[in-house]
matplotlib code that plots the C-alpha trace (Angstrom):
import matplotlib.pyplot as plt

x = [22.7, 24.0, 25.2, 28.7, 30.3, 32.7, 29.5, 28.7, 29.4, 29.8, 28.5, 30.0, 27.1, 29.1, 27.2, 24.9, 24.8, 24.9, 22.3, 22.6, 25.8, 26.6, 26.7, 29.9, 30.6, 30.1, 32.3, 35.1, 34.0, 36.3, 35.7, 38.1, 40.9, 39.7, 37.2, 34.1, 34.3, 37.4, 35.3, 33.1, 35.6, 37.2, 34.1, 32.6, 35.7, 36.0, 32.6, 31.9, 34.2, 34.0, 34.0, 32.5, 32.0, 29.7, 30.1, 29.6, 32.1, 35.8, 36.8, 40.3, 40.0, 37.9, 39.9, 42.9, 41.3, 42.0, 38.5, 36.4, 34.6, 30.7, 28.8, 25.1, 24.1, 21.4, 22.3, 21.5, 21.5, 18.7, 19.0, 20.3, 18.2, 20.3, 22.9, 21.5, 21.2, 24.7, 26.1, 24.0, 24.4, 28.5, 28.7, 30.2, 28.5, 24.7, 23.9, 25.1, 24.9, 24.7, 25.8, 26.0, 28.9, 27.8, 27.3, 30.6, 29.9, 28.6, 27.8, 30.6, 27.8, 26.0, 26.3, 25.9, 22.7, 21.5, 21.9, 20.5, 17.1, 17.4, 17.5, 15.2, 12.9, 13.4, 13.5, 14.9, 16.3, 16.6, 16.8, 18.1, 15.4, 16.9, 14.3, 11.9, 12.3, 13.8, 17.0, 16.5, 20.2, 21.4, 20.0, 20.9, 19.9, 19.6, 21.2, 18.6, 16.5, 17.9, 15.4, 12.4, 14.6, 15.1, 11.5, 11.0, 13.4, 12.2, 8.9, 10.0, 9.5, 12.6, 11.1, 13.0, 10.2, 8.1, 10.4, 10.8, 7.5, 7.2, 9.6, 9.7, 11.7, 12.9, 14.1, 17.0, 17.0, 19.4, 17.4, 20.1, 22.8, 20.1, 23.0, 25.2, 23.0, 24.3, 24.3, 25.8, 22.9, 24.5, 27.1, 25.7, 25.5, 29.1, 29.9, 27.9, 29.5, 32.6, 32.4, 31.2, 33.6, 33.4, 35.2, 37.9]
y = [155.9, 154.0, 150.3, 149.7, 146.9, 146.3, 145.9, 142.4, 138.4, 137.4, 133.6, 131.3, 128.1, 125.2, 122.8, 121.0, 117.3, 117.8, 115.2, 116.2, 116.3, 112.7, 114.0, 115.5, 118.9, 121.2, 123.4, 121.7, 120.4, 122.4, 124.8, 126.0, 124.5, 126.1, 124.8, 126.8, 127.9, 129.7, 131.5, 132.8, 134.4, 135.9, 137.8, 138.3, 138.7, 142.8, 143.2, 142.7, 143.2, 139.7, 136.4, 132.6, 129.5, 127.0, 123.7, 119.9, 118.2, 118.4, 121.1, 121.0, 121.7, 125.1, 126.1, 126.3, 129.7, 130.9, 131.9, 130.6, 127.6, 126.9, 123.5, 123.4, 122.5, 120.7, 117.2, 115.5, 118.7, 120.9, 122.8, 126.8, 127.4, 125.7, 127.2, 130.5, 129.9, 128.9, 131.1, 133.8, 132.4, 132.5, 136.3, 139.2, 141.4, 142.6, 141.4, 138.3, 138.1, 134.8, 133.6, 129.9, 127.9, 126.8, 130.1, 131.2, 134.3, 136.4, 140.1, 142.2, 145.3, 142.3, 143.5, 147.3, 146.6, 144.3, 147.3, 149.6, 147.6, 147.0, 150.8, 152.2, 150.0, 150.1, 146.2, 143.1, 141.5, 141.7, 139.1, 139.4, 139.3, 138.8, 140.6, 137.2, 135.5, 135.8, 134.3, 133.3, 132.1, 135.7, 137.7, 140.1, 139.2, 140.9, 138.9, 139.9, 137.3, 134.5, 133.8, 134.0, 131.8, 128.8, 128.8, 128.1, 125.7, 123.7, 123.7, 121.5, 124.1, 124.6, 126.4, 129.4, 131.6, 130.7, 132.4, 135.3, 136.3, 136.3, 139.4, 142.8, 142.0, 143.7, 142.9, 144.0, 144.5, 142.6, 142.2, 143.9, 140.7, 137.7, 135.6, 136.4, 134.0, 130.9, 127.9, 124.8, 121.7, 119.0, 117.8, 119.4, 122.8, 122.4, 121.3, 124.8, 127.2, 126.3, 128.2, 131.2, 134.1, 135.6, 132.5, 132.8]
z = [237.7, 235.1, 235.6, 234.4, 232.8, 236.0, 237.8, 236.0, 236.4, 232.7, 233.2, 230.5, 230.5, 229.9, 231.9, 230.0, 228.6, 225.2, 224.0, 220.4, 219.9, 221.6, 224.9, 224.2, 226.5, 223.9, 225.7, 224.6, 221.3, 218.4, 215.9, 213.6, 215.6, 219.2, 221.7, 221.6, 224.8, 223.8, 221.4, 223.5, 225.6, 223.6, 222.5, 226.0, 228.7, 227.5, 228.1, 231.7, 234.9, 236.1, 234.3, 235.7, 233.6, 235.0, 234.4, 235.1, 233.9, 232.7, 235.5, 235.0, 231.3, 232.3, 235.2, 232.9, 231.5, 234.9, 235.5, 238.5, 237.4, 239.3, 239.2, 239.4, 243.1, 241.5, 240.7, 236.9, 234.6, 235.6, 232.5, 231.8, 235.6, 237.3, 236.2, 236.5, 240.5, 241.4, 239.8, 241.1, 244.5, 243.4, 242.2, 243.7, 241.6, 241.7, 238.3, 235.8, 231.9, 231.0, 227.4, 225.8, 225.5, 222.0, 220.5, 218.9, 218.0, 220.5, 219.4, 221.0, 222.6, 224.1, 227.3, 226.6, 224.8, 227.5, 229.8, 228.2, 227.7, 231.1, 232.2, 229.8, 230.9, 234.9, 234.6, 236.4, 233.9, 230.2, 227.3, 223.7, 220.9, 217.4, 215.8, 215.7, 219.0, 222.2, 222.4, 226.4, 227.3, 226.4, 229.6, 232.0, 235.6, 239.0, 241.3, 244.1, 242.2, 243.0, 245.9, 243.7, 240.9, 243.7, 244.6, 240.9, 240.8, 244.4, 242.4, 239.9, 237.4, 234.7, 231.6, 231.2, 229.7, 232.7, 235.1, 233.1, 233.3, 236.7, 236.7, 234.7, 231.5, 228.6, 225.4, 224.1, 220.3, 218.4, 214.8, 212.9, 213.9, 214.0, 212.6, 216.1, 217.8, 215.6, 217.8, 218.0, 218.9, 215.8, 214.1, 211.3, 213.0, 213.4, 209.9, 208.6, 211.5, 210.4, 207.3, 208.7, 207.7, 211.3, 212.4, 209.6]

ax = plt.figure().add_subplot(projection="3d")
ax.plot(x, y, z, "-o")
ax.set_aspect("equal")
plt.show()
């Protein structure tokens, strides 16, 4: 049976503390005139039937995109985990995407390509590869894995990779659109994305 994008949690992860950047929420740091968050969904809302952002600060500004908004239950940012869990422990659906505030420009068959890895493969969950490394924060998640996923977490365990392998994952190939996995960790990251013609 094939899963269907209606049958997905997009999860928006807003809800870390931005060391690089000056411990500004990246979220709501701007690019080209919008928050970055605001690029994101624009590029990911079509794709999935059900949208979340998570994060830890500066609620009211993310509930104004009248989408539910999820904290980490975990206090003192956990890392992309945490996030993972509460908002897995939030969803309606049986599976969440989750994609990075700070990477503007999502590819737009993220989710479709996610899924199909996922099926092809009879897997749990499935991550993006761009061809030279897995790009971790992009990853489609059964929700029935939250259990296993707090474990981890009660451990005092946090690396993402770590988790991963504890599960049957595939990778979903994205080497023909490396450059859709752009992030934003500097002021000088933002300085070069801002040039980027997808963002004109």
């Amino acid at each position: 049976m094939t899963l269907q994008p209606t049958e997905i949690t997009a999860v928006i992860l807003a809800g870390g503390r931005g060391r690089r950047m000056g411990c500004k929420d990246k979220g709501l740091v701007e690019l080209n005139g919008a928050p970055l968050i605001e690029h994101v969904l624009s590029a990911v809302s079509p794709q999935a039937g059900q949208l979340v952002i998570n994060a830890n600060r500066n609620l009211e500004e993310y509930q104004r995109y009248g989408f539910p908004v999820v904290s980490d239950t975990m206090a003192d940012y956990q890392g992309p985990l945490a996030g993972f869990a509460s908002t897995m422990a939030a969803a309606k659906t049986d599976y969440i995407v989750t994609i990075p505030c700070d990477s503007p420009l999502p590819p737009a068959d993220l989710v479709q390509r996610l899924v199909d890895a996922l099926q092809n493969e009879d897997a749990e969950l499935a991550v993006a590869h761009d061809g030279k490394r897995l790009q971790p924060v992009f990853a489609l998640i059964k929700v029935k894995l939250l259990p296993s996923l707090l474990q981890f977490l009660q451990r005092g365990d946090r690396k993402i990779d770590l988790w991963y392998a504890q599960h049957k994952m595939a990778k979903a190939d994205f080497s023909d659109i490396p450059e859709t996995f752009l992030n934003i960790n500097t002021p000088g990251d933002q300085e070069k994305l801002q040039q980027h013609e997808s963002l004109k």
